[in-house]
C-alpha positions in Angstrom: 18.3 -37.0 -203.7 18.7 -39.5 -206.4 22.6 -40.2 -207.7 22.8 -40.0 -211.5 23.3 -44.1 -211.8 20.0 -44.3 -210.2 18.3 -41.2 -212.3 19.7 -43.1 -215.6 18.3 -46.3 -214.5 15.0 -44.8 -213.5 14.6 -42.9 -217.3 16.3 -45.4 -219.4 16.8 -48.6 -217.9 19.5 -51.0 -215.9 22.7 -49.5 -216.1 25.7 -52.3 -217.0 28.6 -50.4 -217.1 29.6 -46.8 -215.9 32.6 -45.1 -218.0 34.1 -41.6 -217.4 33.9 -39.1 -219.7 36.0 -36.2 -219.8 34.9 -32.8 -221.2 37.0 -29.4 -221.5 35.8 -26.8 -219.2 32.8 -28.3 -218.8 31.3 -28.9 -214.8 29.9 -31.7 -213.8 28.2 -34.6 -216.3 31.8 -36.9 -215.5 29.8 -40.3 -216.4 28.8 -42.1 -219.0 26.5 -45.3 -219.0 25.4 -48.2 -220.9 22.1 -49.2 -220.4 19.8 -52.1 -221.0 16.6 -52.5 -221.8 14.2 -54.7 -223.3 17.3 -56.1 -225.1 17.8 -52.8 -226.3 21.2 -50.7 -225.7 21.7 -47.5 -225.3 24.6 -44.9 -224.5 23.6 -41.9 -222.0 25.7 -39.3 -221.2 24.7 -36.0 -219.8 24.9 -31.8 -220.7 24.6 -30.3 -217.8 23.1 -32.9 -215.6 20.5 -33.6 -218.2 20.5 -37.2 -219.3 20.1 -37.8 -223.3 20.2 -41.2 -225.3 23.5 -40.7 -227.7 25.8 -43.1 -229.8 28.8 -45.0 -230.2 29.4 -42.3 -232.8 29.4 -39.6 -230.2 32.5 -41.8 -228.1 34.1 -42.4 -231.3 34.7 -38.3 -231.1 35.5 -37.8 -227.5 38.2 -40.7 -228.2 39.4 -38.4 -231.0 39.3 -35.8 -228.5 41.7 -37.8 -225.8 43.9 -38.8 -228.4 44.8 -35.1 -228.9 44.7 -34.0 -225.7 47.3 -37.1 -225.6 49.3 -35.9 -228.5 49.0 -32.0 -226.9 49.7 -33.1 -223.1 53.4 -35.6 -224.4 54.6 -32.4 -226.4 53.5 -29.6 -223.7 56.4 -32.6 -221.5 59.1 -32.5 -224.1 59.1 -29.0 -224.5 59.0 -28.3 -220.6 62.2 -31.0 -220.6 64.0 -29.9 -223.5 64.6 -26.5 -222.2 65.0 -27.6 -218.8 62.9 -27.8 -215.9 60.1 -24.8 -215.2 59.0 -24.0 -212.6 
């Protein structure tokens, strides 16, 4: 069986760099890749194992998305500390 770097290669071309991505309650598809081809570049990501071409524009969101969870994750830690420790 084929790992998903190889499967990505194999549809869309010589993967240069491997990134994770991080989705909410989603399963699986933890990898993003830039690939090259023809002098052409492309970001692939995946939906449920299924590889697609997207876009920079498509990162731009999940960075919104980890900037939030960053905001939500440092306030979830000062209200656990302000009212003491929980257990």
């Amino acid at each position: 069986m084929k790992t998903v770097t190889e499967r990505a290669e194999e549809q869309f071309g010589k993967v240069i760099f491997v990134f994770p991505v991080l989705w909410h309650n989603w399963e699986c598809d933890g990898y993003g890749y830039i690939v090259e081809k023809d002098g052409k570049r492309d970001v692939i990501l995946s939906n449920h194992s299924n590889l697609y071409i997207s876009s920079v524009e498509e990162l731009h969101t999940k960075l919104a998305e980890y900037t939030k969870v960053k905001f939500e994750t440092k306030k979830a830690i000062a209200l656990a500390t302000k009212y003491g420790k929980l257990d």
